[in-house]
C-alpha positions in Angstrom: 61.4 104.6 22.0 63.8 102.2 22.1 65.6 103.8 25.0 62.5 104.2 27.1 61.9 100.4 27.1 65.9 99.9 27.8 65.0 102.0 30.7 61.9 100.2 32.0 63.6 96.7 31.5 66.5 97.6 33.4 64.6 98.9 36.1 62.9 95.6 36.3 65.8 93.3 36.3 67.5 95.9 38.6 64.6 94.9 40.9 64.6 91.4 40.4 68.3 90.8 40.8 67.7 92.8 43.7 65.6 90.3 45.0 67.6 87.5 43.9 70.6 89.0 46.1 68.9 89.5 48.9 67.0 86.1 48.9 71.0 84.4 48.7 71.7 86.2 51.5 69.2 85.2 53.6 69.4 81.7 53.0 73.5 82.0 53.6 72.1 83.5 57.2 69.6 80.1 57.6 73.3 78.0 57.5 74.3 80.6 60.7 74.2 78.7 63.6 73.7 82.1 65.7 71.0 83.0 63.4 68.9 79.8 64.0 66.7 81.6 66.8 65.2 83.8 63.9 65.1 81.7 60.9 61.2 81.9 61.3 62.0 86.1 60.3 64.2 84.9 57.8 62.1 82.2 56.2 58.8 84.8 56.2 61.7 87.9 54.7 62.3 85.0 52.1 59.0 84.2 51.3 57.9 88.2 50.9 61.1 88.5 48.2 59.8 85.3 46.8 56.6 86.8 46.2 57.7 90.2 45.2 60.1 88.4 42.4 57.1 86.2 40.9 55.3 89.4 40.8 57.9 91.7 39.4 58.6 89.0 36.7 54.7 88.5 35.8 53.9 92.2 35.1 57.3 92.6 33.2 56.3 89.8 31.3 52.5 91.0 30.4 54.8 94.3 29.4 56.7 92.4 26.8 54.0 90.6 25.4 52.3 94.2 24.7 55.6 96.1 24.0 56.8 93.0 21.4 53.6 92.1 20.2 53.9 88.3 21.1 51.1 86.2 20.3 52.1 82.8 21.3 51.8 83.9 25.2 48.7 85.4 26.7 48.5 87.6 30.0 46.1 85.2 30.8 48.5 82.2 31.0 51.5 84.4 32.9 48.7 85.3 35.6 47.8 81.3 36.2 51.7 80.9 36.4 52.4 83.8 38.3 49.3 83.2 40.6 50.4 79.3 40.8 53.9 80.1 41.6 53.2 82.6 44.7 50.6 79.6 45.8 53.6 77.2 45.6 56.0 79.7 47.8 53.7 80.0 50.5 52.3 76.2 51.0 56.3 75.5 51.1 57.4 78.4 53.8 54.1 77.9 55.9 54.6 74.0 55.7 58.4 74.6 56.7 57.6 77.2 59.8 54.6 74.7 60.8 57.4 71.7 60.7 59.4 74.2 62.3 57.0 74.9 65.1 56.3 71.4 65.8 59.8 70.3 66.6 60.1 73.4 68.9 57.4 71.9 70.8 57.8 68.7 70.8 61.5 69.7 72.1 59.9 71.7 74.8 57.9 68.5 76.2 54.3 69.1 74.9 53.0 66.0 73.6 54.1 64.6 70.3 50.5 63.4 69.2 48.8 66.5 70.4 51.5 68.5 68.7 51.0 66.3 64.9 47.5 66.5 65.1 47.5 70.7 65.2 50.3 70.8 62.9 48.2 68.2 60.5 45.0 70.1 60.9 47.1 73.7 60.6 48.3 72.3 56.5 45.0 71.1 55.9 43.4 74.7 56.4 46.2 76.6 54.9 46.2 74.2 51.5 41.6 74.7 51.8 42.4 78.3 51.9 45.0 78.5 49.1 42.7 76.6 46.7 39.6 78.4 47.4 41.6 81.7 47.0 42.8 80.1 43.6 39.6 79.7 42.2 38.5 83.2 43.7 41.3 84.9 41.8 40.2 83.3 38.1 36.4 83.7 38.2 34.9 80.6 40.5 32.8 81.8 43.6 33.2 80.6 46.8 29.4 79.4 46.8 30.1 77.5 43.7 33.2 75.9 44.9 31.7 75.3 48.2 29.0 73.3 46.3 31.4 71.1 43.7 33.3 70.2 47.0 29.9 69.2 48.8 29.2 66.9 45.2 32.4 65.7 45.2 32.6 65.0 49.0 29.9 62.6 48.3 31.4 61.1 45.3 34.4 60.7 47.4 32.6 59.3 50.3 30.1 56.7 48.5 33.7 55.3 46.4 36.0 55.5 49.5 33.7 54.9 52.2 36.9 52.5 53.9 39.6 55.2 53.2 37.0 58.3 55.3 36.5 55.8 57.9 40.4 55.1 58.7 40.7 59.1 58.3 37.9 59.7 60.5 38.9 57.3 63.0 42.5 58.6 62.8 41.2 61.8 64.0 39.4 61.0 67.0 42.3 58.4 67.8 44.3 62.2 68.1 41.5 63.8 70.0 40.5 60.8 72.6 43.8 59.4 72.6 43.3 56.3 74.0 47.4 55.5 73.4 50.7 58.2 72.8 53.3 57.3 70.9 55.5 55.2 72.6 52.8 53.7 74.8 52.3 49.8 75.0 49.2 49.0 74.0 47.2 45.2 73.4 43.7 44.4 72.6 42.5 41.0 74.1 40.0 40.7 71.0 42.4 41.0 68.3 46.0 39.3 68.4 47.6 43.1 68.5 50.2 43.8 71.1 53.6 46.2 71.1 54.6 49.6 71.0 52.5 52.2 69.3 55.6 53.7 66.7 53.3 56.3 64.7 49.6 57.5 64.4 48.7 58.0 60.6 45.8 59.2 58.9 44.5 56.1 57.5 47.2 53.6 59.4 48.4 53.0 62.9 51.8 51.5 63.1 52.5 49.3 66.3 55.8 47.1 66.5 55.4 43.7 68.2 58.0 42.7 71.1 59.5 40.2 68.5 60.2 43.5 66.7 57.9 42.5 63.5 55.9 45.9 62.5 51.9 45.5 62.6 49.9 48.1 60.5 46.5 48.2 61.8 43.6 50.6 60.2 42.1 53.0 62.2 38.8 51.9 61.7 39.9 48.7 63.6 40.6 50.5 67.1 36.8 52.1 67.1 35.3 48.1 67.1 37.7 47.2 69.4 38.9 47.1 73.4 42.0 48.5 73.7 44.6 48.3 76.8 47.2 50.3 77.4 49.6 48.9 80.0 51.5 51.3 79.5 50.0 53.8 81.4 49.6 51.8 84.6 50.1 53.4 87.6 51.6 49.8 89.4 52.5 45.9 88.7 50.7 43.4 90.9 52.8 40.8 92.4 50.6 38.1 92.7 51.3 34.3 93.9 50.0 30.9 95.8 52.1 29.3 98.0 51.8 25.7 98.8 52.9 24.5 102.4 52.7 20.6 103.4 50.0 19.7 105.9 52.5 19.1 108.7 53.3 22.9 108.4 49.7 23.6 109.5 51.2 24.9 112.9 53.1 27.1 112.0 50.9 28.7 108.8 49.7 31.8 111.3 53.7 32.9 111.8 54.1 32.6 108.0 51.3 34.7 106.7 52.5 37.2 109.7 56.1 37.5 108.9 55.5 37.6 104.9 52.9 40.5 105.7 56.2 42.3 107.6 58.2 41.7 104.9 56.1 43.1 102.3 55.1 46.0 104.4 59.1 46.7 105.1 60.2 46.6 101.6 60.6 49.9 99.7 59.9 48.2 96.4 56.0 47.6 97.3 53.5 50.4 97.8 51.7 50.6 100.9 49.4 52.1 99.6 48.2 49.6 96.9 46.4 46.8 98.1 48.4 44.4 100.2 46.9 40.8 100.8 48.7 37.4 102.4 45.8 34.9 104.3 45.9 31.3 104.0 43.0 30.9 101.8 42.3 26.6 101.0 43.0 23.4 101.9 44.5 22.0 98.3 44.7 17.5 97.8 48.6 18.1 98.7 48.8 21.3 100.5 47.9 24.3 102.3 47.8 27.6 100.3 48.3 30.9 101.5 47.9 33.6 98.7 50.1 36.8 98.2 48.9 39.7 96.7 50.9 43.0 96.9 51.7 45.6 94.2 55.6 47.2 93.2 55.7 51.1 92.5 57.9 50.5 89.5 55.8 49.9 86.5 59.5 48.9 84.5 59.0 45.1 83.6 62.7 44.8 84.5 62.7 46.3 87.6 59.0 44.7 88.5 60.9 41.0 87.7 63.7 41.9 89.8 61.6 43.1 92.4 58.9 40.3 92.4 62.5 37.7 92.7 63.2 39.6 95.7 60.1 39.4 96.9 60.2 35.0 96.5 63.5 35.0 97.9 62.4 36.8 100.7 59.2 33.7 100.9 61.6 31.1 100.5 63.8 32.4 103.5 60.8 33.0 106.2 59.0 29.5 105.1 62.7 27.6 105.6 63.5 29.4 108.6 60.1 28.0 110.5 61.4 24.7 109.8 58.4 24.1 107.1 58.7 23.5 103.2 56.7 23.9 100.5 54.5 20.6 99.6 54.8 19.0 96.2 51.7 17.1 94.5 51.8 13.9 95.7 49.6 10.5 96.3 49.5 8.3 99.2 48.7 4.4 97.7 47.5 2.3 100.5 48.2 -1.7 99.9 45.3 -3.9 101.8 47.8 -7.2 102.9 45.8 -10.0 102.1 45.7 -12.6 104.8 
């Protein structure tokens, strides 16, 4: 008797150090840097030893409660560990490989957002599964869970009616995508403006120009107008210059040689809307209004360009012999005879 179960045991923990070997040698292959193109086989090798070593342990440890008569542990407690333990192994290697996945293709230019979004929406089903699995295993049907998590989704909803609205609103913000990460966004009815940093479920997290972080619910953005600058195709250029009134001669020649120069310079699209007319008679002066746009959407290079673009003004305006006019008031003294 006593040989037979020496026999059976060592079988066992032949298996499981078995297991345990080849599950060290795997991850020592994870390190490789020439085995990083199949870590995703490794990881899923791993996760079937994993499972095979819960599995091997659990029915070797029903065996010794029935071989060694022990009370204190039931079969029914080293199935809910055994069960538990296999649930825990593959939520951690399906988490890692969906991690995994969503660096590769971040890394291979899909978009970031897009790319969180499925791998948010990919852990949510896989942990739904698991649970409803769980409660399959020890007795619950699926109707019956189905129903506690309708009751409970209306607990949930009538005491968290704020939090379901962020994560709702969270959701669409992936799906309508109004901004990217990265994008600058502002909303003229709330004082929010800056860079988008990260899209949460329940916050968004923009970070002002002044570099202070602003945390803004999700809810907020489905109330509100939102901007996004940062997805402009041009930067407008737009200005009113002021000649004297004894420049009114030589206004025509003006407008004319500033429409050349605009039309000349590779820093302006042609295509965009191009506009320079003298347009009113001011108290002081006489205003002829330029309105172009860059092809650079860089605020850097649109500043540089638009002070090339004023230079440029300042050069045709002097070289007609005319100057800008300042405000100015003519007093006129009656002499009293």
């Amino acid at each position: 008797m006593n040989e037979a179960l020496i026999a059976k045991y060592s079988i066992g923990a032949g298996i499981i150090g078995a297991c345990f070997v080849a599950f060290l040698v795997l991850e020592y292959f994870t390190h490789l840097r020439k085995a990083r193109s199949r870590n995703i086989i490794v990881h899923i090798t791993q996760a079937i030893i994993l499972c095979t070593l819960v599995m091997v342990m659990g029915q070797y440890a029903q065996m010794a409660i029935t071989d060694f008569n022990l009370h204190l542990i039931t079969p029914q407690l080293i199935n809910l560990i055994t069960v538990s333990l296999i649930a825990l192994i593959l939520v951690k290697k399906l988490f890692l490989l969906i991690n995994r996945l969503e660096k590769s293709q971040i890394k291979k230019g899909s978009d970031p957002t897009s790319a969180r979004i499925i791998s948010r929406v990919f852990k949510i089903t896989i942990l739904v599964v698991i649970i409803l699995l769980f409660g399959e295993h020890f007795g619950m049907s699926l109707s019956g869970l189905m129903t506690f998590g309708g009751i409970g989704g209306i607990a949930i909803g009538m005491a968290g009616k704020d939090i379901l609205s962020n994560f709702f609103s969270g959701v669409m913000l992936y799906f309508d995508r109004p901004f990217n990460i990265g994008d600058w966004v502002r909303s003229p009815d709330r004082q929010i403006e800056g860079t988008v940093v990260e899209i949460g479920w329940r916050l968004t997290k923009i970070m002002t120009f002044d570099h202070r972080p602003l945390y803004i619910p999700n809810s907020i953005f489905s109330s509100i107008s939102v901007e996004n600058p940062g997805r402009m195709t041009n930067r407008r250029i737009e200005t009113e210059l002021g000649l004297r009134y004894e420049d009114a001669d030589k206004i025509g020649a003006i407008v004319e040689d500033i429409q050349t120069m605009l039309k000349q310079n590779d820093k302006i699209d042609g295509s965009q809307t191009l506009l320079v007319y003298f347009n009113q008679f001011a108290d002081s002066s006489l205003n002829i209004m330029v309105y172009c746009f860059t092809k650079t959407t860089v605020w850097a290079e649109w500043l540089a360009a638009q002070q090339e673009v004023y230079l440029k003004i300042i050069e045709i305006v002097h070289s007609h012999g005319a100057d800008f006019a300042f405000p100015s008031r003519t007093l006129y003294i009656e002499k009293d005879n």
